[in-house]
C-alpha positions as CSV (number, residue, x, y, z in Angstrom):
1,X,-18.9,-12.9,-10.9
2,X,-22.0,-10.6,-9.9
3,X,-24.4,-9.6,-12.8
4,X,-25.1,-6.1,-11.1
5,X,-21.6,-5.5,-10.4
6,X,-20.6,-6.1,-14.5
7,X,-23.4,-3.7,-15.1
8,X,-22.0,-1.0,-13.1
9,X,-18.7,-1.9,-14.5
10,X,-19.7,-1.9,-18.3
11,X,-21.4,1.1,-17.4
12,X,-19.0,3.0,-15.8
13,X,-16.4,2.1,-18.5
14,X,-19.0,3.5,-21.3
15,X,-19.2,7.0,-19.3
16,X,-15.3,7.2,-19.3
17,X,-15.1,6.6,-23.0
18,X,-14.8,3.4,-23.6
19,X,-17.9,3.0,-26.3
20,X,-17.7,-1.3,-26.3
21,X,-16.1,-2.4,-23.2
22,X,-15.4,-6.0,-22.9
23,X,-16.5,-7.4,-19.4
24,X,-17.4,-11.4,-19.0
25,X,-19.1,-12.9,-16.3
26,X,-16.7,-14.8,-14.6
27,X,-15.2,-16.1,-11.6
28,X,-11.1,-15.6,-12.6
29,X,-9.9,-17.8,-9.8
30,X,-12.0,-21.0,-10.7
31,X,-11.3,-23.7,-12.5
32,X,-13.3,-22.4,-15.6
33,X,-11.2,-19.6,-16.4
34,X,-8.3,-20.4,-18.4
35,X,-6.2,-18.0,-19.8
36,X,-2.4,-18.3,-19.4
37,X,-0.1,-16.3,-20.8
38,X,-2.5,-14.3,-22.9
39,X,-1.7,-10.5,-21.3
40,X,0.8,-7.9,-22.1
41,X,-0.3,-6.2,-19.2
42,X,-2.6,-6.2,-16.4
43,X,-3.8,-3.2,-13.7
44,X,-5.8,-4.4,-10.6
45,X,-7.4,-3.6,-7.7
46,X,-8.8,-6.6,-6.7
47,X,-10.7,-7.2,-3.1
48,X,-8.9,-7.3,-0.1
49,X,-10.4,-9.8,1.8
50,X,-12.3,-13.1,0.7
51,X,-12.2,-16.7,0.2
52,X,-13.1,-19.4,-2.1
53,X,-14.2,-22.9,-1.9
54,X,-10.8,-25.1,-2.1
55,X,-12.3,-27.3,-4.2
56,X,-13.4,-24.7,-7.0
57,X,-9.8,-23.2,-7.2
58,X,-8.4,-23.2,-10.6
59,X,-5.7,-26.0,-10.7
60,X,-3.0,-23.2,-12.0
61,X,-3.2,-21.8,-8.8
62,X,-0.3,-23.5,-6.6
63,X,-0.8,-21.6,-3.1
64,X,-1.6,-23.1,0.0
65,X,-4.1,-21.2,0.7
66,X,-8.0,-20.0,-0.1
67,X,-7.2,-16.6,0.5
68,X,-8.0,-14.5,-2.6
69,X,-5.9,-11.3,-1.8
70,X,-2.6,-14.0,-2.3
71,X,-4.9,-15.8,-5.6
72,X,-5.6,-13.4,-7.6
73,X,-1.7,-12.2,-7.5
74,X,-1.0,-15.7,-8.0
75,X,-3.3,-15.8,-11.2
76,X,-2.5,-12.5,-12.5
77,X,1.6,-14.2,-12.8
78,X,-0.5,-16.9,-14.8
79,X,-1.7,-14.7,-17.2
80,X,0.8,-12.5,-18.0
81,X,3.0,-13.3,-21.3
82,X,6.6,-13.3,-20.7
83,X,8.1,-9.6,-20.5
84,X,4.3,-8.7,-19.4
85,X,4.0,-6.2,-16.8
86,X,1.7,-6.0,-13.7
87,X,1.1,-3.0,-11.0
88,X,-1.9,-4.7,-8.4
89,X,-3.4,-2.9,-5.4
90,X,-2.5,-5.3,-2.3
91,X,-3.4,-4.7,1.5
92,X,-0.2,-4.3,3.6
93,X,-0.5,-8.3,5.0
94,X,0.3,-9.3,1.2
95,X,3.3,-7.5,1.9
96,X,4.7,-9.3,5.2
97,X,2.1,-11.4,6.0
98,X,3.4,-14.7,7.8
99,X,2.0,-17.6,6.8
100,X,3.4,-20.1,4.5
101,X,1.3,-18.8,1.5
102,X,2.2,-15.1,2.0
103,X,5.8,-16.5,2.4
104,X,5.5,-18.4,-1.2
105,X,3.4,-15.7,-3.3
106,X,6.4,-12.9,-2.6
107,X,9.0,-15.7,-3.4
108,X,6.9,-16.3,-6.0
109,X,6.8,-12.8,-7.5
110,X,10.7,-12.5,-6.7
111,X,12.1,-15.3,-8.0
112,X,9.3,-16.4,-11.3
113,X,9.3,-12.5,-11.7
114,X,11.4,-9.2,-11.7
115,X,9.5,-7.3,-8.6
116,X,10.0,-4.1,-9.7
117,X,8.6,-2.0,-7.2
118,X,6.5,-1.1,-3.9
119,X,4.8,1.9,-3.5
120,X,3.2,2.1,0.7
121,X,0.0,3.7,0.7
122,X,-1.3,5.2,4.0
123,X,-4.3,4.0,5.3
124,X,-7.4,6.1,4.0
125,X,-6.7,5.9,0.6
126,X,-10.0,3.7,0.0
127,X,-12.2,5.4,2.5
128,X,-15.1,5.4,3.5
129,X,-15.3,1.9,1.9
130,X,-12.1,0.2,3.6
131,X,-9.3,1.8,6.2
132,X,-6.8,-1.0,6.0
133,X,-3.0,0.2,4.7
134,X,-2.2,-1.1,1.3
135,X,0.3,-1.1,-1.0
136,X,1.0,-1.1,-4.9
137,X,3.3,-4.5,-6.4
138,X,4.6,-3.4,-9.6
139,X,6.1,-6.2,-11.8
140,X,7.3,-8.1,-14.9
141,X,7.2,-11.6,-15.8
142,X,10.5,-13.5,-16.2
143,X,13.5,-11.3,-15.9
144,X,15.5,-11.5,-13.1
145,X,15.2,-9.7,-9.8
146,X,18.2,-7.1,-8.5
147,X,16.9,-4.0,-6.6
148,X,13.6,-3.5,-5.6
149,X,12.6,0.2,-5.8
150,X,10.2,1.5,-2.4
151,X,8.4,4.6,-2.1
152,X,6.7,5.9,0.9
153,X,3.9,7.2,-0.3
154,X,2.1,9.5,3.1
155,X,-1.1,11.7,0.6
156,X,-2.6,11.0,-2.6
157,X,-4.1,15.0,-2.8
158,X,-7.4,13.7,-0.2
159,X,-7.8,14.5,3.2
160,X,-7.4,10.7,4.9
161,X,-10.5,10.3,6.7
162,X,-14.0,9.5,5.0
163,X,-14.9,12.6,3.9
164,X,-11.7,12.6,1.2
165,X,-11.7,16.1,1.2
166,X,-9.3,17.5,-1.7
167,X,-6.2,19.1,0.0
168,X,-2.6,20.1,-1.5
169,X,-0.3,16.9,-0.1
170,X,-0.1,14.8,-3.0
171,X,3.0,12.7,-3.3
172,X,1.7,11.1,-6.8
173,X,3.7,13.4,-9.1
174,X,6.4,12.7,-7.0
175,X,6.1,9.0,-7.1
176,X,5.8,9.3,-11.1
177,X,9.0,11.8,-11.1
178,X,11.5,9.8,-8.8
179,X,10.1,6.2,-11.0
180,X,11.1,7.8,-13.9
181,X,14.6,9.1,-12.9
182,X,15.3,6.0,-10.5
183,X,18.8,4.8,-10.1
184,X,19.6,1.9,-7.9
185,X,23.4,3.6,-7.8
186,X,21.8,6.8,-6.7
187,X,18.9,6.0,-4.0
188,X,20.3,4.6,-1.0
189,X,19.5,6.9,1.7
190,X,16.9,4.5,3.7
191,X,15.7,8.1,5.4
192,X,14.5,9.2,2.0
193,X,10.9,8.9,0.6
194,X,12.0,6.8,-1.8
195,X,15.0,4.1,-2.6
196,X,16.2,0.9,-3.3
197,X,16.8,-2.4,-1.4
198,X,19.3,-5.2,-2.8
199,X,17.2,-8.5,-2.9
200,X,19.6,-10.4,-1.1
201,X,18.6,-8.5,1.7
202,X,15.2,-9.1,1.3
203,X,15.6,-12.6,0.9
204,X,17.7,-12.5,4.2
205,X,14.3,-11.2,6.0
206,X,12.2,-14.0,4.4
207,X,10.9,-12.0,1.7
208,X,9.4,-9.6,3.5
209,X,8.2,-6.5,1.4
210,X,6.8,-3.9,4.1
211,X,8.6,-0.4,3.7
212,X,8.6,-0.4,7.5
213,X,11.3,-3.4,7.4
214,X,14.2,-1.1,5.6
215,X,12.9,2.2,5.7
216,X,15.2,4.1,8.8
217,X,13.3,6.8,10.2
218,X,15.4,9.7,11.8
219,X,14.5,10.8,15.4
220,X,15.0,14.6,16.5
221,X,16.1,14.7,19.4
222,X,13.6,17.2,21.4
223,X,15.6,19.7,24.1
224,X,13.6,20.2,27.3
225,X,14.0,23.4,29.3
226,X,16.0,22.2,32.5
227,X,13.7,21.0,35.4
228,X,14.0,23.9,37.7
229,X,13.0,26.3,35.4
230,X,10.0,24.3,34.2
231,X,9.2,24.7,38.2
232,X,9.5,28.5,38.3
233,X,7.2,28.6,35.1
234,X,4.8,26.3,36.6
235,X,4.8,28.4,39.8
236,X,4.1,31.6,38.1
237,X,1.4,30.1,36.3
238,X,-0.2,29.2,39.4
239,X,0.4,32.6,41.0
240,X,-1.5,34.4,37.9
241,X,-4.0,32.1,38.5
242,X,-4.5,32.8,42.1
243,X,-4.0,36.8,41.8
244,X,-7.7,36.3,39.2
245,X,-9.0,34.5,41.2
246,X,-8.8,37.0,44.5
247,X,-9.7,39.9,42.1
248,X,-12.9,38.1,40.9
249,X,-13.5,36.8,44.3
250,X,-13.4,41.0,45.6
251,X,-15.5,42.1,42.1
252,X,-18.5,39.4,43.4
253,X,-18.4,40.7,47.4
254,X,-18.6,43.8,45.8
């Protein structure tokens, strides 16, 4: 709803190809945009973090809530024609967040839809602009929700911090490789990168959608030498340290 930001957009679009791109002015969670059911399929990345006015949300809009990370998933449900498909950028409170409105936009998006997928980002992804963890929602309107497929997703082919150096960890091909070959009857090794979760078991931990909840991490165990031999070590350490030092000590009374 910013006229420079639709500049940069339309021109941004226009270097990528895109010779007429179609970008209105408008505020998509107020009550003057109306478009339900009109999309086939929508791609976002909206903000992460922001409010609006209660009194200017669009009346579609059933949350509790004026928080417009859990809005705009709620309005992108809204627009999507039956059998549409969506795949939004969401920070990682989306995803287990607490509250009664975090609680009723995944029930939402379970139960109104066929939640398809999450794919956990690591934090860094969107630096140097933002550090917070997020995570990608992929799904499809109506339909009925069985499995939901999670991927662990640890480097995008960028070094994490803000310089986003290119470097070789990329899991992306990977993530696009395992979607296409998924098999709920295959992945269930909760140690693997990727694999499914029934959604009665999700619903059992009231809807919550972080990785973190069902992914099982294996811990190697780490063998220690015994205690008395660390000792010795330590004591001949301290020896070699003591024989330099009386040798430099004689080379300066020299």
């Amino acid at each position: 709803f910013d006229a420079t930001m639709v500049r940069i957009g339309v021109m941004n679009l226009m270097l990528h190809g895109i010779d007429s791109p179609n970008i209105g002015r408008q505020d998509t969670l107020s009550k003057s945009y109306n478009e339900p059911s009109r999309y086939d399929v929508v791609l976002a990345n909206p903000p992460f973090k922001g409010s609006i006015d209660k009194g200017d949300i669009n009346e579609g809009l059933k949350l509790p809530t004026t928080k417009t990370e859990l809005l705009f998933v709620n309005q992108m449900i809204n627009i999507m024609k039956t059998g549409g498909r969506t795949s939004v950028i969401v920070p990682d409170g989306v995803l287990f967040g607490s509250s009664r409105a975090h609680k009723a936009l995944r029930k939402m998006v379970i139960e109104e839809c066929e939640l398809k997928a999450i794919i956990s980002m690591p934090s860094g992804v969107f630096k140097p602009y933002a550090g917070v963890s997020t995570g990608i929602m992929h799904f499809a309107k109506g339909g009925t929700t069985e499995n939901v497929w999670f991927y662990d997703m640890e480097a995008d082919g960028y070094s994490l911090d803000d310089k986003r150096d290119e470097v070789e960890e990329n899991d992306i091909p990977d993530v696009l490789e395992k979607w296409a070959e998924r098999d709920p009857g295959k992945e269930s090794d909760r140690t693997a990168k990727s694999f499914f979760v029934p959604v009665s078991e999700i619903k059992e931990n009231d809807y919550d959608l972080s990785i973190n909840r069902y992914k099982e991490i294996v811990y190697e165990p780490i063998e220690y030498d015994p205690p008395l031999e660390i000792i010795q070590k330590l004591k001949e350490m301290e020896h070699g340290i003591l024989k330099d030092l009386e040798e430099l000590e004689a080379m300066l009374k020299k």
